[in-house]
ZALUM-488289 format. One line per 3 residues: number of its first residue (from 1); their letters; for each residue z, x, y of N, C-alpha, C, CB. Coordinates in steps of 0.2 Angstrom, whole numbers, padded with zeros to 4 digits. Atoms other than C-alpha are relative to their C-alpha. Glycine has a CB too. Example, Ala and Ser with C-alpha at 12.3 -4.5 7.8 and 13.67 -1.06 7.14 Angstrom:
// residues 2
1) AS) 0000:0004:-0006:0039:0062:-0022:0000:0004:0006:0006:-0005:0000; -0001:-0004:-0006:0036:0068:-0005:0003:-0004:0005:-0007:0002:0002
***
This chain:
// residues 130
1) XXX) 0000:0004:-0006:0000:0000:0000:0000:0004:0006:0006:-0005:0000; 0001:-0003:-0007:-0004:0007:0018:0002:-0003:0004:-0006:0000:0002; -0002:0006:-0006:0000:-0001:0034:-0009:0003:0006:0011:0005:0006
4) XXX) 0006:0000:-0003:-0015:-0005:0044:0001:-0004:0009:-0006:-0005:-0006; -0002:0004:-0007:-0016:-0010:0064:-0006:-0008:-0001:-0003:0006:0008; 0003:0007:-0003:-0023:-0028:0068:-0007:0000:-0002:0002:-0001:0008
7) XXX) 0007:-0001:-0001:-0041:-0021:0072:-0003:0005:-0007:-0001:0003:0008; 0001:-0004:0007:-0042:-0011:0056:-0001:-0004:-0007:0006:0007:-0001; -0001:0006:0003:-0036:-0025:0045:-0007:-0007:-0001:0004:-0003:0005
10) XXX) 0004:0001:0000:-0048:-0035:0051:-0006:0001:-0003:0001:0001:0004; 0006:0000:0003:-0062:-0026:0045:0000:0004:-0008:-0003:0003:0006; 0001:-0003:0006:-0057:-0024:0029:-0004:-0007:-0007:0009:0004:-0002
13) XXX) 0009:0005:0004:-0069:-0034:0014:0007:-0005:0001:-0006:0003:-0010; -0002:0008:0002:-0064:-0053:0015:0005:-0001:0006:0004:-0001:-0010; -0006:0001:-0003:-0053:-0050:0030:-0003:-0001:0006:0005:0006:0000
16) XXX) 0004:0001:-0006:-0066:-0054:0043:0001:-0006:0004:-0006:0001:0000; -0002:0005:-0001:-0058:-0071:0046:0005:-0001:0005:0001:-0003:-0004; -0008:-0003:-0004:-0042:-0062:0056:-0005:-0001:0006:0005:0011:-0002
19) XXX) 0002:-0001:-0006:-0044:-0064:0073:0004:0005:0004:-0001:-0005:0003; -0004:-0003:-0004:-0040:-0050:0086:-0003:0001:0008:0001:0006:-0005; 0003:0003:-0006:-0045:-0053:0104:0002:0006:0003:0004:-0008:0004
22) XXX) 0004:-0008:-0004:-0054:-0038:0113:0005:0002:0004:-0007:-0001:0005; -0007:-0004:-0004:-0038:-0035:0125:0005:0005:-0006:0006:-0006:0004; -0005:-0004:0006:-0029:-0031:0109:-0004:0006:-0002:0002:-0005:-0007
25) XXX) 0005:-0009:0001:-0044:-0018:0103:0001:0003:0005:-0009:0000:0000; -0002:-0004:-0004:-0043:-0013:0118:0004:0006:0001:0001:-0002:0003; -0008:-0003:0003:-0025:-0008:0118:-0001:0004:-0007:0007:-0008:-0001
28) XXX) -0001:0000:0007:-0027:-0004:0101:-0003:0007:0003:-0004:-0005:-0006; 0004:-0007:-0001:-0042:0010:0106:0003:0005:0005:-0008:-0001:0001; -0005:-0003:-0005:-0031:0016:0121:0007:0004:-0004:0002:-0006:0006
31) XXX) -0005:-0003:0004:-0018:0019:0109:0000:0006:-0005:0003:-0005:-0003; 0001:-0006:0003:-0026:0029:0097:-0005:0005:0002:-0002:-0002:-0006; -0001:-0005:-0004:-0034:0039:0110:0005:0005:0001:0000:-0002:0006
34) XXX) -0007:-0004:-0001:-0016:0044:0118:0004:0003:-0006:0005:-0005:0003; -0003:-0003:0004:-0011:0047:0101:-0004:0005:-0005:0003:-0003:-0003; 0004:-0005:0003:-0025:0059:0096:-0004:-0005:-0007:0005:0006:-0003
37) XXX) 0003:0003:0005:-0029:0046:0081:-0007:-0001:-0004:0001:-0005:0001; 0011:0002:0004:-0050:0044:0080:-0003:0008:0004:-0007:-0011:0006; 0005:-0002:-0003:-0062:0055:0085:-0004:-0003:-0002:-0003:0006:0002
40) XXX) 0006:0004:-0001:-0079:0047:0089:-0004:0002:0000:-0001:-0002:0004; 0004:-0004:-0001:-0091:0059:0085:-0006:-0002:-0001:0000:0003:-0003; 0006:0001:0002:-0105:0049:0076:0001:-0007:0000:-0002:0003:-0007
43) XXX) 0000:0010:0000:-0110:0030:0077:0004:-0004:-0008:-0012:-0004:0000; -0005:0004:0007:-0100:0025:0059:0004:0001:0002:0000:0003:-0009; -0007:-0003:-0003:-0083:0033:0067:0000:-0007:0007:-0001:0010:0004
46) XXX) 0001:0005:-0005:-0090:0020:0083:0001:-0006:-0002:-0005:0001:0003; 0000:0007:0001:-0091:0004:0074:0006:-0001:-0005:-0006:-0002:-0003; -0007:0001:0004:-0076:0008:0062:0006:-0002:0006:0001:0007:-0003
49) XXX) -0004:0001:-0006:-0068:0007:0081:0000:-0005:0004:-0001:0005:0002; 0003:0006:-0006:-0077:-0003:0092:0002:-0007:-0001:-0007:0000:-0001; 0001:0008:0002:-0074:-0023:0094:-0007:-0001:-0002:0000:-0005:0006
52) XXX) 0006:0004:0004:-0086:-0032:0083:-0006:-0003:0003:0002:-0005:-0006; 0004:0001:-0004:-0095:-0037:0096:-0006:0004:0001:0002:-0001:0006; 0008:-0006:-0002:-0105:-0023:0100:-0002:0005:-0004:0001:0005:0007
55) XXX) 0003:-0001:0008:-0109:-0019:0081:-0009:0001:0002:0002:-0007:-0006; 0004:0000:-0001:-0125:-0025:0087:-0006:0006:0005:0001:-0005:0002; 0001:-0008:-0004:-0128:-0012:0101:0002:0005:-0002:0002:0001:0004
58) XXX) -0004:-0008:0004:-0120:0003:0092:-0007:0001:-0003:0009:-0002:-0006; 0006:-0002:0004:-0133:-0001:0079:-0006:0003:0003:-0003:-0007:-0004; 0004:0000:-0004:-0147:-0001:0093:-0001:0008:0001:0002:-0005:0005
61) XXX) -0001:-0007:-0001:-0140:0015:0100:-0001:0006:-0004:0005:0000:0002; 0001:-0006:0005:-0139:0023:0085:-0009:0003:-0003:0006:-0003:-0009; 0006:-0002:0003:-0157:0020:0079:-0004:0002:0006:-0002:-0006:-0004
64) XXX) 0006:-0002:-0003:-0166:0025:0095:0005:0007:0002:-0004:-0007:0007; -0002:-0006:0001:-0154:0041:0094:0004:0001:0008:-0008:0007:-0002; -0005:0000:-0006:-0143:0038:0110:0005:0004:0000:0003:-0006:0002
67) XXX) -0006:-0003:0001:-0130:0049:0113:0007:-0002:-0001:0001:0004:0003; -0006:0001:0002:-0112:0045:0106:0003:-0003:0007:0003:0008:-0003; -0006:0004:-0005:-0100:0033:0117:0007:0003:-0001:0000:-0008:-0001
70) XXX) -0010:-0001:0000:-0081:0035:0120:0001:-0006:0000:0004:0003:0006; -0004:0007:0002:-0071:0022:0116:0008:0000:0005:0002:-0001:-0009; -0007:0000:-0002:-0054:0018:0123:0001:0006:0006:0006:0002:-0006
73) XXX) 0000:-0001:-0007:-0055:0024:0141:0001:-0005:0005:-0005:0003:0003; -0004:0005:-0002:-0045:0017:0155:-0003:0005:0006:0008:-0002:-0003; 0001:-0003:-0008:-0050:0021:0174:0004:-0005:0002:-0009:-0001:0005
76) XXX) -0006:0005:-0004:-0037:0017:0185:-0001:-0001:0008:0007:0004:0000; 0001:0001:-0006:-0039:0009:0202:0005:-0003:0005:-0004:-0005:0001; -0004:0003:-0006:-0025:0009:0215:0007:-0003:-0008:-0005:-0009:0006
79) XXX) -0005:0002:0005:-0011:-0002:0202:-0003:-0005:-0005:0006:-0003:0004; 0004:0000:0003:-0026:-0006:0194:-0001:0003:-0007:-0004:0000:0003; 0002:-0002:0006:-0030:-0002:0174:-0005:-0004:-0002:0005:-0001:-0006
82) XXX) 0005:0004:0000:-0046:-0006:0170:-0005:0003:-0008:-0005:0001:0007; 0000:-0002:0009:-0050:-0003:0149:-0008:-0002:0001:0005:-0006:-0006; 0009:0002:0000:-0068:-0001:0146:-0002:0001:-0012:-0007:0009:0007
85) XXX) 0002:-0001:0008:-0075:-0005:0128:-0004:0005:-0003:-0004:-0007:-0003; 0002:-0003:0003:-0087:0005:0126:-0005:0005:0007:-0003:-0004:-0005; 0001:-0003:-0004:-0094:0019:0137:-0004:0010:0000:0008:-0002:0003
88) XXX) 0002:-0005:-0002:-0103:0034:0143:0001:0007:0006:-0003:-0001:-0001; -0003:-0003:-0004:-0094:0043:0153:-0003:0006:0005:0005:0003:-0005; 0005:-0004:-0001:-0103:0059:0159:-0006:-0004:0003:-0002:0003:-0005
91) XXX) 0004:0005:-0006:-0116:0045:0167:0001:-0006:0002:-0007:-0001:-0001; -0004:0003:-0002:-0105:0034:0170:-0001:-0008:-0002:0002:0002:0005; 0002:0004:0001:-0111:0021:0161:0003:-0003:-0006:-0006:0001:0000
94) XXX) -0004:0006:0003:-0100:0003:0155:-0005:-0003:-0002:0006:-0004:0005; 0001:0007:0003:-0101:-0010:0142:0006:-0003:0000:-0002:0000:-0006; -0007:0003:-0002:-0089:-0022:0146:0000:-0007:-0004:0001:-0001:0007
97) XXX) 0000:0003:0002:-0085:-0036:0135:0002:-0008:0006:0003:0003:-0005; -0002:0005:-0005:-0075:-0047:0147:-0002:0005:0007:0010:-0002:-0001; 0002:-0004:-0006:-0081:-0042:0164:0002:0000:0006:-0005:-0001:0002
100) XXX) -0003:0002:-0006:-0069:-0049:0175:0004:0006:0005:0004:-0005:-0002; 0000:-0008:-0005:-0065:-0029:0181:-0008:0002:0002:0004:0007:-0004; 0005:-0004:-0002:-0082:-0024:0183:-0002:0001:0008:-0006:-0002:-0003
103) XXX) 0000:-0001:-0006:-0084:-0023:0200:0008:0004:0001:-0001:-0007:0003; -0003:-0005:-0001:-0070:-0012:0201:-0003:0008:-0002:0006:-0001:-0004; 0005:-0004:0002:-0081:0000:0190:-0005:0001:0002:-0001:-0001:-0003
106) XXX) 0005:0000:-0004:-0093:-0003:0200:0001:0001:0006:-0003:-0004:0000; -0004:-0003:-0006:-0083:0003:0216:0000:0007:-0001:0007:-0003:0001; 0000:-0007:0000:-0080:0019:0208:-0007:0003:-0003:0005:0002:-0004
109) XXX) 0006:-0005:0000:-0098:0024:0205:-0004:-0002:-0010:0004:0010:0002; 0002:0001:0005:-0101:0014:0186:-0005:-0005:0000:0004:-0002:-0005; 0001:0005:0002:-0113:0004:0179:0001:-0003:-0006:-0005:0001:0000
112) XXX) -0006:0006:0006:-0108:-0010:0170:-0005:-0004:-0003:0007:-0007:0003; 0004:0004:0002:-0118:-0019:0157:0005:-0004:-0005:-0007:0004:-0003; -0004:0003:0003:-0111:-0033:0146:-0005:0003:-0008:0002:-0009:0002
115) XXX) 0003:-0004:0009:-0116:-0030:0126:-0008:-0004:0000:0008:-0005:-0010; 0006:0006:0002:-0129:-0045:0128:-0006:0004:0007:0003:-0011:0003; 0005:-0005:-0004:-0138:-0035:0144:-0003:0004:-0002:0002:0004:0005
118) XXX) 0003:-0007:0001:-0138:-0020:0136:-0006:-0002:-0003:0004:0006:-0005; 0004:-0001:0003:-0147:-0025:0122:-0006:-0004:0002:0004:0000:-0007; 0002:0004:-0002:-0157:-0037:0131:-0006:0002:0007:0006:-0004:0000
121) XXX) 0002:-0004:-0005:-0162:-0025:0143:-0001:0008:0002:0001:-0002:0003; 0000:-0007:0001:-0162:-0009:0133:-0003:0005:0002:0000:0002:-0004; 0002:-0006:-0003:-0175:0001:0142:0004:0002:0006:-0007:0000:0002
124) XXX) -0007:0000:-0007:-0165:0000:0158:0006:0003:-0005:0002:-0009:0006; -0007:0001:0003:-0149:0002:0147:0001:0008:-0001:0000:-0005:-0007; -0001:-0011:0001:-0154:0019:0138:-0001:0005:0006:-0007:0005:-0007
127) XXX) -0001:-0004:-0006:-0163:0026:0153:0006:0002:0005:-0002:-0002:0003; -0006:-0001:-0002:-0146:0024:0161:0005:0008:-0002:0002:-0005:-0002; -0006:-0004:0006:-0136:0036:0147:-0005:0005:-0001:0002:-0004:-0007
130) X) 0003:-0006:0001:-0152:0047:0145:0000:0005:0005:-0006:-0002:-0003
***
């Protein structure tokens, strides 16, 4: 027996009925950041991580050869925390599930695409990151 978090749980076979609501991933991937827990080197590490939302895009990313995202980063604004799901840091380019900060990110110099943009408007999207 193991002990497994919330979002790990989740995605294990026959367990995809759990629900864990993207603030909690969030938290979740901020946590195992701070605690060294993952690296993210390759898109299987990313979707083993990532909200199941942006499976779709990861896939996308991985097959037209995008470079690797970060996960669990937090830009801070004033007394602001602003958690980003999925991200490229180095060109400063957000996926944001809930968007209701993006325009904070977009104060400090990000672009913010939700999971449904990217993939919906991936030449603009990769050009971005490339």
């Amino acid at each position: 027996m193991r002990v497994l978090c919330a979002d790990c749980h989740k995605k294990q076979p026959h367990h995809d009925h759990i629900y864990v609501s993207n603030s909690d991933i969030l938290k979740i991937n901020q946590l195992r950041r701070e605690q060294h827990k993952f690296d993210v080197f390759n898109y299987d590490n990313l979707r083993e991580c990532a909200d199941t939302a942006l499976d779709g895009l990861l896939q996308k990313c991985e097959s037209t050869r995008l470079p690797g995202a970060e996960l669990g980063i937090v830009i801070q604004d004033k007394e602001t925390f602003v958690s980003i799901d999925l991200c490229w840091p180095r060109r400063k380019v957000a996926v944001l599930i809930n968007m209701s900060n993006s325009n904070i990110l977009r104060r400090h110099g990000w672009t913010v695409f939700t999971a449904f943009d990217a993939l919906n408007n991936f030449e603009n999207f990769q050009r971005q990151i490339r």
